[in-house]
C-alpha positions, -999 to 999 in steps of 0.1 A, spaced: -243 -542 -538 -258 -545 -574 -273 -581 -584 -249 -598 -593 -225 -590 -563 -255 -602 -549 -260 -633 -566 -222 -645 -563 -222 -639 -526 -249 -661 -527 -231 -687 -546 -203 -685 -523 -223 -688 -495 -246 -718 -502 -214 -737 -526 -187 -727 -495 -165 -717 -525 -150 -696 -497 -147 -665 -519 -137 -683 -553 -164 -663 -564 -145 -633 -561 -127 -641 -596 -159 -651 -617 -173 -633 -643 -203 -632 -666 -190 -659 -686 -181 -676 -660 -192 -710 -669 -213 -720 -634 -233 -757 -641 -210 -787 -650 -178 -766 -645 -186 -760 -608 -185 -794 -585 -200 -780 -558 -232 -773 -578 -247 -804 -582 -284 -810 -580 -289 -803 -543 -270 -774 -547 -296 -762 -573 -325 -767 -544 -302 -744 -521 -300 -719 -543 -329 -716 -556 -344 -713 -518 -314 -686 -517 -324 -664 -543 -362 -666 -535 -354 -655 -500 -330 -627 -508 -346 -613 -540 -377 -619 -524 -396 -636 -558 -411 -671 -566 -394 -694 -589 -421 -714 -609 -405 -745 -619 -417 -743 -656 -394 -708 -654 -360 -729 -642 -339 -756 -664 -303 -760 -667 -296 -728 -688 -307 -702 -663 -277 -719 -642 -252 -720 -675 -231 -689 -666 -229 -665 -640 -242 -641 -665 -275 -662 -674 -283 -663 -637 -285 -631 -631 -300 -622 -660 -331 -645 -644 -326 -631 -610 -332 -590 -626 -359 -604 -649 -376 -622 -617 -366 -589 -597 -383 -568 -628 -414 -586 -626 
């Protein structure tokens, strides 16, 4: 499973989009266009992505554009994962 496989399993797992996120892409917009993301959500997934990718997210490194797009949130979780 490459990362972002990874990260929209996650999605669909914390969001129970039960496997909407099967037709998402890149530019799939996620934050705002998404109900089930609201700000608890965020908190979830965050946890999610620390405990699966195994990294810290520093909250100065998270704001509302790392969760814009599908694309944009993986592109955090591979820089996180690149150190």
């Amino acid at each position: 499973m490459n990362t972002q496989q990874e990260v929209l399993a996650l999605l669909d797992e914390i969001l129970s989009l039960k496997g909407r996120t099967a037709t998402f892409a890149t530019d799939t917009l996620l934050l705002g266009a998404i109900p089930e993301l609201d700000s608890m959500a965020v908190v979830a997934l965050i946890t999610g992505m620390e405990e699966r990718f195994g990294f810290i997210a520093e909250d100065d490194e998270i704001d509302g554009s790392v969760f814009a797009t599908v694309g944009s949130l993986v592109d955090f979780v591979a820089a996180k994962q690149a150190g």
